[in-house]
C-alpha positions as a LaTeX table, in Angstrom:
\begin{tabular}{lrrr}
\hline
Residue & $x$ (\AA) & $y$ (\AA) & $z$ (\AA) \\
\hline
Unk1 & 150.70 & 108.44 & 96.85 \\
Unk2 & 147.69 & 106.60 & 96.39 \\
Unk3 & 143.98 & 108.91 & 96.60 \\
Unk4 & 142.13 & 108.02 & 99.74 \\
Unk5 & 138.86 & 106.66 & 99.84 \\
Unk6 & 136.43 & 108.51 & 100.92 \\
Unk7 & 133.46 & 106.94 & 102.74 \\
Unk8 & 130.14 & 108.27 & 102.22 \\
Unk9 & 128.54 & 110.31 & 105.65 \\
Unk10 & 126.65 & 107.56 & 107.52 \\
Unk11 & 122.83 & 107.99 & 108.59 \\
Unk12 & 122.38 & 110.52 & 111.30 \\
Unk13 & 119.35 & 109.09 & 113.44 \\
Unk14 & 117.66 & 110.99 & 116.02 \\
Unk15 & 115.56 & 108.72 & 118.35 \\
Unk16 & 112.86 & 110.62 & 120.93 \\
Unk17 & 110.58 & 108.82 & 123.62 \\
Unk18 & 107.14 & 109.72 & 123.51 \\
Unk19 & 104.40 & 108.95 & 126.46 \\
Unk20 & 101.28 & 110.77 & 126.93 \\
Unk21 & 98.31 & 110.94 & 129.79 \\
Unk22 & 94.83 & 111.43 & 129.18 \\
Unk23 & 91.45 & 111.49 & 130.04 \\
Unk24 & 88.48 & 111.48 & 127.39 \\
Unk25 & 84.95 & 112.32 & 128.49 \\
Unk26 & 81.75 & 111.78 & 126.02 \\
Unk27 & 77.81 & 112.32 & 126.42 \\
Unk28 & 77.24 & 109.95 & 123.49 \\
Unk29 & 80.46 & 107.52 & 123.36 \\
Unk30 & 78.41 & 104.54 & 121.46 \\
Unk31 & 77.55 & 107.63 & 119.22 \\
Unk32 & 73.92 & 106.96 & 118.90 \\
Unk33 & 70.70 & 108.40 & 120.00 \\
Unk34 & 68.81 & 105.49 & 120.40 \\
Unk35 & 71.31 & 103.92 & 122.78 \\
Unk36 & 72.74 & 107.09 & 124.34 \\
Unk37 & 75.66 & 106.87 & 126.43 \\
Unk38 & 78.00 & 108.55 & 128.48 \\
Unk39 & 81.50 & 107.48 & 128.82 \\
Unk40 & 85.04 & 108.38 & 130.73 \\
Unk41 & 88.18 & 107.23 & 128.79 \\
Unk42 & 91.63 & 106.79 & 130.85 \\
Unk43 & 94.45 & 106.83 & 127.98 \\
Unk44 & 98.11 & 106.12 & 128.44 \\
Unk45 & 100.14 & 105.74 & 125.49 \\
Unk46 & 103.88 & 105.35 & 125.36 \\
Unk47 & 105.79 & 105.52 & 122.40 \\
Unk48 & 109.27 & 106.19 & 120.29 \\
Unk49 & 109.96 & 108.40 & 117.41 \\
Unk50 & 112.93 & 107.59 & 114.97 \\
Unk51 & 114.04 & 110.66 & 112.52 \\
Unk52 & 116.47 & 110.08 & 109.83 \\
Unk53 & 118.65 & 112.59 & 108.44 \\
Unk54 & 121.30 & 111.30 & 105.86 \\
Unk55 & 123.05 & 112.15 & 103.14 \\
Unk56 & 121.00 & 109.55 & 101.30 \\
Unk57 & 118.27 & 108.25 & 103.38 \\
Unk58 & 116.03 & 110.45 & 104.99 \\
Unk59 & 112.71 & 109.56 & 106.85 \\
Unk60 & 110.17 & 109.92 & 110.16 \\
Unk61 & 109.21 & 106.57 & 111.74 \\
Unk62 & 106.94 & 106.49 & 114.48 \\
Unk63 & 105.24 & 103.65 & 116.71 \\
Unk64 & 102.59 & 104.66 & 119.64 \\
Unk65 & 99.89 & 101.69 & 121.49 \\
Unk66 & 97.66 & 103.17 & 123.45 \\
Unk67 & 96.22 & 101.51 & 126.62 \\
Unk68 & 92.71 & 102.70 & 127.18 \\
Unk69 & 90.02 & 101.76 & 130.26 \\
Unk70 & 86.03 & 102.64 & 129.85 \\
Unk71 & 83.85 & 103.13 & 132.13 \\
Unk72 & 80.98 & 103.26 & 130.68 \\
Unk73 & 81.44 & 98.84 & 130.23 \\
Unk74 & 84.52 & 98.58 & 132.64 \\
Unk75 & 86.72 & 97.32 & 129.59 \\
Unk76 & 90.57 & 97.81 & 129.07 \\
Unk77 & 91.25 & 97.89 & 125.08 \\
Unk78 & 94.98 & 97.99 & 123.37 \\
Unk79 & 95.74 & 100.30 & 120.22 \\
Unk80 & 98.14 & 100.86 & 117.72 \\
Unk81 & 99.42 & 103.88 & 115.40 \\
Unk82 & 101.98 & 103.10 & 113.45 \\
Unk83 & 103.38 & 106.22 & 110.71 \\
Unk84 & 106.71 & 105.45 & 108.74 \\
Unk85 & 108.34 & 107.08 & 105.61 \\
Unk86 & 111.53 & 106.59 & 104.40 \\
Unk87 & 113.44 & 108.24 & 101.19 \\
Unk88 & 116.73 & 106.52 & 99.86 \\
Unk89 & 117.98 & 108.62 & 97.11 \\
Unk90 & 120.08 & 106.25 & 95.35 \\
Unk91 & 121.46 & 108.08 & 92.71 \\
Unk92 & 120.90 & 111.45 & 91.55 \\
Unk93 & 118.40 & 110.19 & 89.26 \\
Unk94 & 117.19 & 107.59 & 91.41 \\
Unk95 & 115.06 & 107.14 & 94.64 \\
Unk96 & 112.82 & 104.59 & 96.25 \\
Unk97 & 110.33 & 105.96 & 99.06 \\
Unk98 & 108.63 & 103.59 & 101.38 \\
Unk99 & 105.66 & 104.52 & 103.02 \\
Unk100 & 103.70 & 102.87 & 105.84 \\
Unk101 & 100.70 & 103.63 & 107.97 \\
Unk102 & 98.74 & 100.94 & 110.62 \\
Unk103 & 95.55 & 101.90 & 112.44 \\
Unk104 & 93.99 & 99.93 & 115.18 \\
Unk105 & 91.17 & 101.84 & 116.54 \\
Unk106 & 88.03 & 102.11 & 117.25 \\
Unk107 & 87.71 & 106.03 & 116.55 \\
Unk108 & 85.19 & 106.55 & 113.49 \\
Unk109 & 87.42 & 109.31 & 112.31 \\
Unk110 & 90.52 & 107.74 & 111.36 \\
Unk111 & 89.00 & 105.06 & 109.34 \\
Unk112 & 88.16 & 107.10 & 106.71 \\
Unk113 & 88.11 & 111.48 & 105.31 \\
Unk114 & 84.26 & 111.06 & 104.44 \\
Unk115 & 82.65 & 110.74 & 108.01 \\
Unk116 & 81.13 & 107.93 & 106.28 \\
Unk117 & 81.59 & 105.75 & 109.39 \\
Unk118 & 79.72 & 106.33 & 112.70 \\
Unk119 & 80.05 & 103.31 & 114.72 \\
Unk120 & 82.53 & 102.19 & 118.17 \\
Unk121 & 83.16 & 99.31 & 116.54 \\
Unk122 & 86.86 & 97.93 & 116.58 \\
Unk123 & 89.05 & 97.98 & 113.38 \\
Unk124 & 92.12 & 97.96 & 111.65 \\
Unk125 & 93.51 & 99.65 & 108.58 \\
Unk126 & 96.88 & 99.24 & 107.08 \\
Unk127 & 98.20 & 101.26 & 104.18 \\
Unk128 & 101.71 & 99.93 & 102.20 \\
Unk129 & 102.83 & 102.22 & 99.80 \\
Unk130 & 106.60 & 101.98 & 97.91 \\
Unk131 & 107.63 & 104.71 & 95.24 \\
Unk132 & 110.24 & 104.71 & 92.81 \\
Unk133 & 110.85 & 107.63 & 90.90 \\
Unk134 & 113.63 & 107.84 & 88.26 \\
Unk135 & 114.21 & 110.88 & 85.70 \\
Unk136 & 116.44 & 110.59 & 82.38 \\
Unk137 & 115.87 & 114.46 & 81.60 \\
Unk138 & 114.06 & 116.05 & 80.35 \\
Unk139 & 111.17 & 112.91 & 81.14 \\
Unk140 & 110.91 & 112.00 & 85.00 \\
Unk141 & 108.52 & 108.68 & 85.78 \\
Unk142 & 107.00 & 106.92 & 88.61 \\
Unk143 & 106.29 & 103.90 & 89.36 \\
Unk144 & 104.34 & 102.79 & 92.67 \\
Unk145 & 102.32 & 100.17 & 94.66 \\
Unk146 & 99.58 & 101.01 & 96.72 \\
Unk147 & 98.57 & 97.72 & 99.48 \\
Unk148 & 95.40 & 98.77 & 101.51 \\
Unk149 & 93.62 & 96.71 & 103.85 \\
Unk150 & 90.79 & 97.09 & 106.47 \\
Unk151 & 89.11 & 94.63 & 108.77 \\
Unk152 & 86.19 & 94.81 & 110.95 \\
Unk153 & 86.36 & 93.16 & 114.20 \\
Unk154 & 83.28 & 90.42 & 112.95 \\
Unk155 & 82.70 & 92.16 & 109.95 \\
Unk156 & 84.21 & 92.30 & 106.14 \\
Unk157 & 87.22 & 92.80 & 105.50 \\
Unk158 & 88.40 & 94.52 & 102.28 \\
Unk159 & 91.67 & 94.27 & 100.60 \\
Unk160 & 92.78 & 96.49 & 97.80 \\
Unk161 & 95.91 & 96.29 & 95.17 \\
Unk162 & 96.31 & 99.21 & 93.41 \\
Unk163 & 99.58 & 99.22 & 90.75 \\
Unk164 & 100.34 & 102.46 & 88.19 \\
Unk165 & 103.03 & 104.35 & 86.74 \\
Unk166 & 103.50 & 108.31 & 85.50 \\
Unk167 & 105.93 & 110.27 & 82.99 \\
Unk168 & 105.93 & 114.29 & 83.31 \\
Unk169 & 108.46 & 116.12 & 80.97 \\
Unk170 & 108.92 & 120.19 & 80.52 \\
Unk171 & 107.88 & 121.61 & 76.98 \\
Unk172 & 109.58 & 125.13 & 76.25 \\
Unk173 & 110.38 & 125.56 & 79.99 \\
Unk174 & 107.13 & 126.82 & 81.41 \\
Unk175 & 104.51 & 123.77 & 79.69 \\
Unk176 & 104.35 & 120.33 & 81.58 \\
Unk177 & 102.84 & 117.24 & 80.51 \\
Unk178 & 101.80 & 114.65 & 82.78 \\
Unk179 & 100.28 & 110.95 & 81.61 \\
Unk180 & 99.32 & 108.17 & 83.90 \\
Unk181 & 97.56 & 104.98 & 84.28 \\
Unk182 & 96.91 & 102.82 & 87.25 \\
Unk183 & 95.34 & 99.30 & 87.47 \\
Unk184 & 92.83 & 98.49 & 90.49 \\
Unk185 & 91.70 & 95.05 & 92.45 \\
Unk186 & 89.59 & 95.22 & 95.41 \\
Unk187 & 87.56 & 92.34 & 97.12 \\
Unk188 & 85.70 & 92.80 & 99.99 \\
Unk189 & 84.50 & 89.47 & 102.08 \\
Unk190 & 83.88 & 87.85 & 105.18 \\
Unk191 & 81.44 & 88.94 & 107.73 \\
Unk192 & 77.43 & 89.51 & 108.04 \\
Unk193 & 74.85 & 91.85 & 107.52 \\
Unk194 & 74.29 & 93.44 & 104.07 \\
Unk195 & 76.65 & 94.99 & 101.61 \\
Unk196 & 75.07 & 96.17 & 99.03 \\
Unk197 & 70.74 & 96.66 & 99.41 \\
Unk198 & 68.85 & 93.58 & 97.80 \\
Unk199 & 72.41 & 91.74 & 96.39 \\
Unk200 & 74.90 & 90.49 & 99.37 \\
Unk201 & 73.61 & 88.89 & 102.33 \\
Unk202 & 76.22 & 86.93 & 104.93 \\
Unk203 & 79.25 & 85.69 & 103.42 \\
Unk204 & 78.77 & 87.24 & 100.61 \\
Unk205 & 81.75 & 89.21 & 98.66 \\
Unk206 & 82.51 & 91.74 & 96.30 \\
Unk207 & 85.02 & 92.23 & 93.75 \\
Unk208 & 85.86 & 95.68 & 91.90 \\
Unk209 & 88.67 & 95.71 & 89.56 \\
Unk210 & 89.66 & 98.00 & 86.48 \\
Unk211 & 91.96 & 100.39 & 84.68 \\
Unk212 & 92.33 & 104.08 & 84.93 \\
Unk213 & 94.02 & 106.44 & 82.31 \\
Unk214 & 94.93 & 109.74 & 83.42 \\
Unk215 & 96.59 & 112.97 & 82.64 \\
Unk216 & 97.39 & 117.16 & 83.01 \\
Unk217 & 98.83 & 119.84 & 80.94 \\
Unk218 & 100.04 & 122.60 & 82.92 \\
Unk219 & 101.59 & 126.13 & 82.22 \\
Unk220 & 103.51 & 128.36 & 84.47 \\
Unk221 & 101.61 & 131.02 & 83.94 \\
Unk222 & 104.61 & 133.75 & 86.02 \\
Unk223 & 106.68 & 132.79 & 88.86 \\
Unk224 & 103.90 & 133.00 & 91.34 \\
Unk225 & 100.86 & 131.61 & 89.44 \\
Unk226 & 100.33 & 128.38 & 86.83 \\
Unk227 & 97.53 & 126.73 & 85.22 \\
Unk228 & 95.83 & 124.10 & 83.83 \\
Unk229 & 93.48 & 121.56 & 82.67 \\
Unk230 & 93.34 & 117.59 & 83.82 \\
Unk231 & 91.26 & 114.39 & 83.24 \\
Unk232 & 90.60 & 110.88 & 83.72 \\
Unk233 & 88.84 & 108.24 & 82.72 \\
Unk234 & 88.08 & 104.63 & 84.56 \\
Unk235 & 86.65 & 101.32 & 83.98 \\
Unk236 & 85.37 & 98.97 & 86.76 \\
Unk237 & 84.36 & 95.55 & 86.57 \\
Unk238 & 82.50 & 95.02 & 89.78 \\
Unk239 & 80.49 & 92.22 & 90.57 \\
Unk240 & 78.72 & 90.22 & 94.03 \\
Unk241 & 78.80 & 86.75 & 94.54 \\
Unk242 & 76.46 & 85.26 & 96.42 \\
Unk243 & 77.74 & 82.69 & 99.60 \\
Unk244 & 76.94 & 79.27 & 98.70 \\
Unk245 & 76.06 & 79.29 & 95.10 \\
Unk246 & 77.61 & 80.63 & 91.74 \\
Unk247 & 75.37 & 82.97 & 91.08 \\
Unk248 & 77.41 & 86.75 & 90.23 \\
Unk249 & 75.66 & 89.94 & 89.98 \\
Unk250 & 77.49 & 92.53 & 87.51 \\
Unk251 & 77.74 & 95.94 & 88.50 \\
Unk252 & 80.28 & 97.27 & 85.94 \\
Unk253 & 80.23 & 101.18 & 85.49 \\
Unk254 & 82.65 & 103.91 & 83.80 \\
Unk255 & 83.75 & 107.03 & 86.13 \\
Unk256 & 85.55 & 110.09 & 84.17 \\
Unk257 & 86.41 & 113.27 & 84.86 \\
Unk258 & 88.12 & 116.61 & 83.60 \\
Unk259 & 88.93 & 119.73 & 85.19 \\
Unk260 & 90.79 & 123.15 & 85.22 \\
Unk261 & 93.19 & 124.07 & 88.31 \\
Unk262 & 95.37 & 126.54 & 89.28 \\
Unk263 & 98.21 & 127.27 & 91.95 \\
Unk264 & 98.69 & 130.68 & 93.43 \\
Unk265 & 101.51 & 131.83 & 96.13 \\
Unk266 & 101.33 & 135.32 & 97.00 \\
Unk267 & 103.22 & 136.29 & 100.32 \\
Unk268 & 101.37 & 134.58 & 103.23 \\
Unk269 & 98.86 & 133.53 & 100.78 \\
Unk270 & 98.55 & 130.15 & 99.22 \\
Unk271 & 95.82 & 129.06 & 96.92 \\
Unk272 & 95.42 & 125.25 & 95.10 \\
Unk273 & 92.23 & 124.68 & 93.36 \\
Unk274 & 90.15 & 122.95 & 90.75 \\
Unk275 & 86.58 & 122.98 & 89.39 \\
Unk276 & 85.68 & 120.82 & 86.59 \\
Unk277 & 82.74 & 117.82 & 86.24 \\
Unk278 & 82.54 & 114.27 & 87.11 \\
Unk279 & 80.46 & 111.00 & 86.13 \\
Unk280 & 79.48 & 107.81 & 87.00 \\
Unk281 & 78.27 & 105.74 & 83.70 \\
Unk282 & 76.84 & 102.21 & 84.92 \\
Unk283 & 76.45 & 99.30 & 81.96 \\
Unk284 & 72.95 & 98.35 & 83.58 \\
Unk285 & 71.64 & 101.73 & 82.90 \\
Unk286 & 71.63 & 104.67 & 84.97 \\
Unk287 & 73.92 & 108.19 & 85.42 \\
Unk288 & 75.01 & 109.86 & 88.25 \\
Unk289 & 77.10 & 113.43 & 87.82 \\
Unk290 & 78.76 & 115.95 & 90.14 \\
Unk291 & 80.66 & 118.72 & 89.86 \\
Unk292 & 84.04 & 118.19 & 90.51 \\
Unk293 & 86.28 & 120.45 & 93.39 \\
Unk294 & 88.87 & 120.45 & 95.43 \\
Unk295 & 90.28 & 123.79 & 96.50 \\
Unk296 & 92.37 & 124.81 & 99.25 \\
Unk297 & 93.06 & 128.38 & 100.63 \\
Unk298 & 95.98 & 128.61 & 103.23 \\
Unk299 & 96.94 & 132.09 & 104.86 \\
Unk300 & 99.86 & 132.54 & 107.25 \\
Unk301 & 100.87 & 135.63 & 109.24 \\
Unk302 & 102.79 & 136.14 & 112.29 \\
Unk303 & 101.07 & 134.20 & 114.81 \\
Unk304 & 98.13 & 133.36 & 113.09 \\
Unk305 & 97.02 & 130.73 & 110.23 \\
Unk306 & 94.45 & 130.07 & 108.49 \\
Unk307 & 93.25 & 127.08 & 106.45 \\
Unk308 & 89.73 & 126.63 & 104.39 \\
Unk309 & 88.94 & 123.71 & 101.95 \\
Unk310 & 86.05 & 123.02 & 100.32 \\
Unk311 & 85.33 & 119.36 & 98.05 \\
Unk312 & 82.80 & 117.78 & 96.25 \\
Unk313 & 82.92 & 114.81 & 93.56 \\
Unk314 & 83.01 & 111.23 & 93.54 \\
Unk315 & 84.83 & 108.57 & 95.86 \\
Unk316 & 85.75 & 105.33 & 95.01 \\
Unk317 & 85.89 & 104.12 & 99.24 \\
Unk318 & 86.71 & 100.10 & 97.95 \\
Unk319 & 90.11 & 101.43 & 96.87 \\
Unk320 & 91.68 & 102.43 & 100.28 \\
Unk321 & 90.04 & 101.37 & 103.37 \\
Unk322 & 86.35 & 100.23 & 104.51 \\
Unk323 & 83.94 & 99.31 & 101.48 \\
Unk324 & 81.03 & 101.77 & 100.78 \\
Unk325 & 80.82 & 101.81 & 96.93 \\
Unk326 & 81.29 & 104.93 & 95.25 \\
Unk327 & 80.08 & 108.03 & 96.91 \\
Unk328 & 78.81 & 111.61 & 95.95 \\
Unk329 & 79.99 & 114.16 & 98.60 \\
Unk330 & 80.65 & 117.25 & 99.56 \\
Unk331 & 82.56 & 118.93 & 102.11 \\
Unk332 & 83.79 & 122.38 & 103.83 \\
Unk333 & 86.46 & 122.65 & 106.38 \\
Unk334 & 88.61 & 125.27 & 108.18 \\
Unk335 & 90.81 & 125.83 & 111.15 \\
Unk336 & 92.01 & 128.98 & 112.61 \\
Unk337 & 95.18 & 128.54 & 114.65 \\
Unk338 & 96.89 & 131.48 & 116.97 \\
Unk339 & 99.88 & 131.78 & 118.63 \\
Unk340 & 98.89 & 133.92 & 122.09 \\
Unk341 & 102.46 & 133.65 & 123.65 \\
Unk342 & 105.23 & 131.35 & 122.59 \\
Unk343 & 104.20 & 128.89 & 125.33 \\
Unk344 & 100.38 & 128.87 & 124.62 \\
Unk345 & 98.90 & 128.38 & 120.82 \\
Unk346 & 94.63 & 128.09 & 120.65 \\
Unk347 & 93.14 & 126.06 & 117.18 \\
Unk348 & 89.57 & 125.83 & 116.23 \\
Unk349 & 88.15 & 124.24 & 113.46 \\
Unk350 & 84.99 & 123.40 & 112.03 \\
Unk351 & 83.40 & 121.02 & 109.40 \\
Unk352 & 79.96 & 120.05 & 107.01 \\
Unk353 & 79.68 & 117.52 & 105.16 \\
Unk354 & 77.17 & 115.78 & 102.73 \\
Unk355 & 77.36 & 111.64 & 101.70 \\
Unk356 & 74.79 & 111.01 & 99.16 \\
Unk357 & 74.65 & 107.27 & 97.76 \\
Unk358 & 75.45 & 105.89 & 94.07 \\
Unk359 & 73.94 & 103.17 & 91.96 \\
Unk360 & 77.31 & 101.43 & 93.62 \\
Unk361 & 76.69 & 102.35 & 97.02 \\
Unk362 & 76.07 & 100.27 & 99.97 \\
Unk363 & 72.58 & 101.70 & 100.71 \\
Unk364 & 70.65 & 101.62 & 103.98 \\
Unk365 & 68.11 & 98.42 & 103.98 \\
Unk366 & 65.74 & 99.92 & 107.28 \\
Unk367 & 63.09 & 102.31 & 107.45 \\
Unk368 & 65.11 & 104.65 & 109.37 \\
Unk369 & 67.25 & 105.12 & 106.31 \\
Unk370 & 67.68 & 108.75 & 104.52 \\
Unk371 & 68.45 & 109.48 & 100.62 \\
Unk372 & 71.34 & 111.64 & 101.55 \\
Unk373 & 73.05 & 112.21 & 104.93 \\
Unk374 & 75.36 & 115.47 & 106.56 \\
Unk375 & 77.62 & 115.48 & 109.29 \\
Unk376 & 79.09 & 118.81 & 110.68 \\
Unk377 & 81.34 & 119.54 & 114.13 \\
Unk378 & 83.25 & 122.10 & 115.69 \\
Unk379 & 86.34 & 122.02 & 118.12 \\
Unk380 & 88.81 & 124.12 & 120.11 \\
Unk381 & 92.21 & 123.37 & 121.43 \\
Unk382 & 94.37 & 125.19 & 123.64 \\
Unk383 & 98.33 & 123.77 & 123.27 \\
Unk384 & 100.73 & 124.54 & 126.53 \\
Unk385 & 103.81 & 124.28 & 126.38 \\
Unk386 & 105.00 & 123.36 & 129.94 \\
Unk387 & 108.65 & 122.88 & 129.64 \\
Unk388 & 111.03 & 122.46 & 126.88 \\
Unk389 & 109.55 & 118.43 & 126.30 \\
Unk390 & 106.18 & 118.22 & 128.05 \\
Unk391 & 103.60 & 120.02 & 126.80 \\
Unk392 & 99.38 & 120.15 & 127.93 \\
Unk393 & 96.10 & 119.85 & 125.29 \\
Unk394 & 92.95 & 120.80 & 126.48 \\
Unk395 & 90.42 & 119.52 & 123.83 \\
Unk396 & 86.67 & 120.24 & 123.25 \\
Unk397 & 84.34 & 118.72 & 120.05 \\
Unk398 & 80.85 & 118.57 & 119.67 \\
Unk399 & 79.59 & 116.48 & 116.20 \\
Unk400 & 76.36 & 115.83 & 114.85 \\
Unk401 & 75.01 & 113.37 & 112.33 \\
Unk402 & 72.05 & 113.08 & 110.41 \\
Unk403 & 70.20 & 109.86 & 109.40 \\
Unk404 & 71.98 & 107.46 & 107.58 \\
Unk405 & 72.17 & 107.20 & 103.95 \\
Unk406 & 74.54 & 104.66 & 103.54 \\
Unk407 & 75.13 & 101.69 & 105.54 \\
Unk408 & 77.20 & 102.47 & 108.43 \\
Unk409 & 78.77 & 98.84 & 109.68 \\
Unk410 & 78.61 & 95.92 & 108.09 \\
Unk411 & 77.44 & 94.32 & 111.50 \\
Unk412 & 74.21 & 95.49 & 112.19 \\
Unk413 & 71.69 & 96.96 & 109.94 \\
Unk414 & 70.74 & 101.03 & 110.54 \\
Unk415 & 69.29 & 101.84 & 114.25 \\
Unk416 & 65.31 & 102.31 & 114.57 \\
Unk417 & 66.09 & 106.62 & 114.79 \\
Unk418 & 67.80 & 105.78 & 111.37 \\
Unk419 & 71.44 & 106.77 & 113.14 \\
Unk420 & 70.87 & 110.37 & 113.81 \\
Unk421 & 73.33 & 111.35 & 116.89 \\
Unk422 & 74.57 & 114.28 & 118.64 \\
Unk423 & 78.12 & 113.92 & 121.01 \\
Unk424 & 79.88 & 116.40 & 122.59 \\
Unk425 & 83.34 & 115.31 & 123.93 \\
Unk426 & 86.24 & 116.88 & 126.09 \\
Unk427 & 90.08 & 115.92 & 126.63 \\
Unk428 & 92.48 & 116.86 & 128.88 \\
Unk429 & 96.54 & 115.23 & 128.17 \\
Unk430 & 99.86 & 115.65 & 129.07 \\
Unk431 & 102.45 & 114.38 & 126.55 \\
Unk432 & 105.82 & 114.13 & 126.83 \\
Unk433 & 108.72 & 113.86 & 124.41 \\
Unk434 & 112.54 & 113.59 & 125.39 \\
\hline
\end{tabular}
């Protein structure tokens, strides 16, 4: 008698319909002072949600457009969301994850972490992103592809590559060492108004590319708490061309980097953080330094949780979405989330948070411009759950911005009040899932 095959499971796939109701009010919904005005938002955004569960593939895809009407210039405008990840494990030491996210928006808080942008302005971001990860013990490396794009409705557009690879292997059980490097292209083109103060003018571009070396060494200090110390160290070739001649500007600088972290998980308690110091080196002459954090404290209990961050350093924005150069900043958040009744859960949160401008910034050009600029909000919202698939948000924010440091949009140059604004905004939805 002959064995029997057996097949492996298939895919299990779990498919839910999303649609959700809304209606968006704003005192400032151009967010700007000088040009204050108030807005009412109809939303209605259908949708579909596709979870995988298999033996080998596992993943969350999930695909909402939102229809929106305002009233404030009787327009109807279409969005997007788009959020996809997918895990194939194909062998035990073997797996490929494929990530994907698309933004089309014209909210100045998805485009980027930094509250760098301000503007209404219409855009789209798209973020590719395949992993494969493959371990002959005891070394396990990585090797990924990072495809990030944003465009500007009129403005620049900015396309970044970014390529690297990593290898992590276990010394004596409780010592890791990590290595890394990643190569960088980024060009950034198209559009009018001025990318750089002095250098770029319309149709100009710029072009950042470079190498970054990178690594950790960490010990497990007991089974709740380990240590360690990192660094890194890049070089970027950056330079502007202007439109309609040969001329090229070079802006090449060194960033590095090293720092000590730790990871603590005590009961409800969960601690990551680093502290350590950062620089930017430019070949044309001139230093900028920071210290370098980025520390997270999480606390869970019962019905209530509890998250704090707090970062400061440099980012490099012309790797992964709109173009600002590299930036100092430094920023503070929490959210307090509780759980009143199992039907009725209340968030608030809170934010600050300071941009100041490198030697490779895109600096204001106007009068109105600042040498550093803060942003800081607060917002509460109250979660019903209605049935068993439709549940009710009530939303409240209220955000203010300073003057602008940096340029803003690549469309206009900074309002005459420099872009100082104050909005406070309220939401009422229904959403639906079945």
């Amino acid at each position: 008698m002959q064995p029997t095959a057996v097949a492996p499971p298939a895919a299990t796939f779990q498919l839910d319909y999303l649609l959700g109701l809304g209606e968006e009010y704003s005192d400032n919904f151009r967010r700007s002072d000088a040009d204050k005005k108030s807005n009412f938002r109809t939303i209605l955004s259908p949708g579909i949600r596709l979870g995988i569960n298999g033996a080998f593939t596992k993943g969350l895809i999930s695909y909402v457009p939102s229809e929106t009407y305002d009233s404030s210039d009787d327009k109807a405008s279409l969005f997007h969301s788009f959020l996809g990840s997918v895990t194939w494990q194909a062998t035990p030491r073997l797996s490929l994850t494929l990530s994907d996210t698309f933004i089309r928006s014209d909210e100045a808080s998805q485009a980027d972490r930094l509250s760098l942008r301000r503007d209404r302005q219409p855009f789209t971001t798209n973020t590719l992103a395949p992993i494969l990860t493959y371990s002959f013990a005891p070394i396990t490396t990585t090797a990924y592809y990072r495809f990030s794009t944003f465009v500007e409705d009129g403005g620049r557009d900015t396309v970044s590559h970014l390529i690297g690879t990593t290898a992590s292997t276990t010394i004596y059980e409780t010592n890791t060492v990590s290595v890394g490097y990643e190569y960088l292209n980024s060009d950034t083109s198209g559009g009018q108004g001025t990318l750089s103060a002095g250098s770029l003018g319309s149709g100009a571009t710029q072009d950042v590319s470079g190498h970054r070396f990178f690594g950790s060494f960490t010990r497990q200090l007991n089974p709740l708490t380990s240590a360690g110390i990192s660094g890194s160290y890049g070089l970027r070739q950056s330079g502007n061309n202007q439109s309609g001649n040969n001329q090229r500007r070079n802006n090449d600088f060194d960033v590095w980097s090293v720092s000590l972290f730790t990871t603590r998980n005590v009961g409800a308690l969960s601690l990551t953080g680093n502290v350590g110091y950062s620089q930017v080196k430019r070949d044309a002459g001139g230093t900028d330094s920071s210290i370098l954090t980025a520390t997270t404290l999480i606390y869970r209990l019962a019905r209530v949780s509890l998250t704090l961050g707090v970062d400061t350093g440099f980012s490099e924005t012309f790797a992964e979405g709109q173009n600002f150069g590299v930036v100092e900043t430094r920023g503070v958040t929490g959210t307090l989330s509780y759980e009143f009744t199992p039907f009725i859960t209340a968030t608030t949160g809170g934010f600050y948070r300071e941009n100041a401008p490198t030697g490779t910034s895109t600096r204001t050009t106007t009068q109105g411009g600042a040498r550093d600029e803060n942003s800081w909000g607060a917002s509460v919202t109250v979660a019903i759950k209605l049935s068993r698939w439709l549940t009710m948000l009530l939303d409240y924010s209220h955000t203010e911005a300073s003057r602008q440091a940096i340029v803003q949009s690549t469309l206009q140059s900074t309002p005459p009040d420099g872009g100082a604004f104050t909005e406070n905004r309220g939401r009422i939805s229904l959403n639906a899932s079945f």
